[in-house]
N, C-alpha and C positions, 0 to 999 in steps of 0.2 A: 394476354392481358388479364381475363378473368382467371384463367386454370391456376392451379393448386403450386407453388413452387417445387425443385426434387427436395429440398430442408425440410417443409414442411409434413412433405411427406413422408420420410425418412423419420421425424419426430412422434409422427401417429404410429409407426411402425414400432418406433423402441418404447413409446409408452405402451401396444398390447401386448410388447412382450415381456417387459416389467410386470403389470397386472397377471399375466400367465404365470410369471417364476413366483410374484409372492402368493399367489392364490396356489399352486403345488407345495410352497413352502410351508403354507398354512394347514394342508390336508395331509402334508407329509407329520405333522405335531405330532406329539400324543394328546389325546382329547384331554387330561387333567392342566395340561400347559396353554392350551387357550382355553381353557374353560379359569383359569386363576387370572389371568390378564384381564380378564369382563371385570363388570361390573358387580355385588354380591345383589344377588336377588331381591329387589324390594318392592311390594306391592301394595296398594291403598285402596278402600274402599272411600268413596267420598260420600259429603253429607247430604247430598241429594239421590243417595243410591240404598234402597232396600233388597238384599239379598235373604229367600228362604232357600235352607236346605244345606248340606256338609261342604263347609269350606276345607281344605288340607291345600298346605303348600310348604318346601320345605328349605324358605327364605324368611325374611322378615315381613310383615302384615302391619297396617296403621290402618285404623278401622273410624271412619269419620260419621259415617252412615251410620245402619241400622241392619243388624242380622238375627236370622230365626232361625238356628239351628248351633250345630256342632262346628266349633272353631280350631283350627290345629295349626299351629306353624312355630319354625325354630324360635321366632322373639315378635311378640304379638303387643301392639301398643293400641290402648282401646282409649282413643281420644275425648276429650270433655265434650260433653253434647254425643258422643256415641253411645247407641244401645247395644246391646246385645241380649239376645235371648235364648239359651243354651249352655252347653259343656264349654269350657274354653281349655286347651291342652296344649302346655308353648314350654320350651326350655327357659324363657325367662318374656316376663308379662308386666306390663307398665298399665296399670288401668286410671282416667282420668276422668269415666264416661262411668254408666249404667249397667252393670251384670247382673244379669239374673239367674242364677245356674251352679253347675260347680266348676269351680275351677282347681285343675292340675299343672304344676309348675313349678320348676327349680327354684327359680326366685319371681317372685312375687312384691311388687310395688303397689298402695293403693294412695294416689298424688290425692292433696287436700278435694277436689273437688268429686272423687271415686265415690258412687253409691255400688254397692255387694250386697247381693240377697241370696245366699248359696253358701256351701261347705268351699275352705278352701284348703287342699292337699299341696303342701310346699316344704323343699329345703329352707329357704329362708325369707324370709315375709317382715315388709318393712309398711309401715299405716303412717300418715303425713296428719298430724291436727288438721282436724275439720272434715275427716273423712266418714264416709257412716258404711258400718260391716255388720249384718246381721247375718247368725250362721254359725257354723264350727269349724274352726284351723285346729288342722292336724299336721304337725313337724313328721314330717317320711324321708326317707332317706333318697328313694328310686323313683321319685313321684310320676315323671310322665312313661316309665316302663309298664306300672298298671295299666292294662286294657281298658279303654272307654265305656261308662256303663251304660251308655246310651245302647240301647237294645234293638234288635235285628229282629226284624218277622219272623214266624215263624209258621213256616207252610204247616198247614193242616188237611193232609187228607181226607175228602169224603168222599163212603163209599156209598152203591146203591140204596144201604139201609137210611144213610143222613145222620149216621155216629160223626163225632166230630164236629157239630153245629153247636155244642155247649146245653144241648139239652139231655135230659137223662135218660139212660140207656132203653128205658121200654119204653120210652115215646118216640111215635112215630109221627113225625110231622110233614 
C-alpha cells in the first residue's frame, strides 16, 4: 500500500539514464560548442562595492561602484555615479561615471553625464553635450595592443655594503 509501484520505478530508472546519456553527450562536445551555447560573459560591479587593485576579465564589465586601480575588459561600461581611479583598457568603452586616468580603447563613448581627467588613446571617440574631458585624445590605430603603462616593481638588490638603498655610493648607512 505504501511501497513504490514497478512504473514508478522503472521511471526513476530511465530519467538517471537520460541525465547519464546527455551529461556523456555534453562532455563528448568540443569545449568551443558549449562554451557558444552560454551565455556571453557579463559582469558588474555594484554601487555599494569598492574594489582596490587590477581588475582583468575578458567579457563585458558595468562598473556601478567605485574602483582604484587598473581596468581591463573586452567592453567596459562605467555607469553614471561610477568612479573609477586608474588606467582603463577595453576594445570598446561606454563611460557615464567619473575617470580619472588614461584611458585605451577602440572606441570610446563619453554619455552627457562622463567627467574624464586623463589622456584618451582611441580609434574612434564620440563626446555627448554636456560631457566635461579634460586631457589629450590621441586617434591610434592599435590602441589596446600598447602595453599598460602602469608599472611593475622593480626588485632591487641589496648587498652587504646597502648599494641600492638610493643613497650615494660612499655612504654607508
Amino acid at each position: 500500500m505504501f511501497g513504490k509501484s514497478q512504473s514508478e520505478t522503472a521511471d526513476k530508472h530511465e530519467d538517471s539514464a537520460s541525465v547519464k546519456r546527455d551529461s556523456a553527450l555534453v562532455q563528448k562536445m568540443p569545449r568551443s560548442a558549449v562554451a557558444s551555447s552560454a551565455a556571453p560573459e557579463v559582469s558588474s560591479i555594484s554601487s555599494g562595492l569598492s574594489i582596490v587593485g587590477k581588475i582583468i576579465g575578458h567579457g563585458a564589465l558595468t562598473i556601478f561602484g567605485q574602483v582604484k586601480g587598473e581596468v581591463r575588459a573586452s567592453s567596459v561600461v562605467i555607469a553614471e555615479g561610477a568612479q573609477v581611479e586608474g588606467d582603463v583598457v577595453a576594445e570598446e568603452l561606454t563611460i557615464g561615471g567619473h575617470v580619472k586616468g588614461t584611458i585605451r580603447a577602440n572606441r570610446v563613448k563619453l554619455n552627457s553625464t562622463a567627467v574624464v581627467e586623463g589622456d584618451i588613446f582611441h580609434r574612434t571617440l564620440a563626446i555627448e553635450e554636456n560631457a566635461r574631458f579634460e586631457g589629450m585624445s590621441r586617434r591610434e590605430e592599435n590602441t589596446i595592443d600598447t602595453p599598460s603603462r602602469v608599472g611593475h616593481p622593480q626588485v632591487v638588490p641589496i648587498d652587504g655594503n646597502r648599494k641600492g638603498n638610493g643613497a650615494p655610493e660612499g655612504l654607508n648607512m
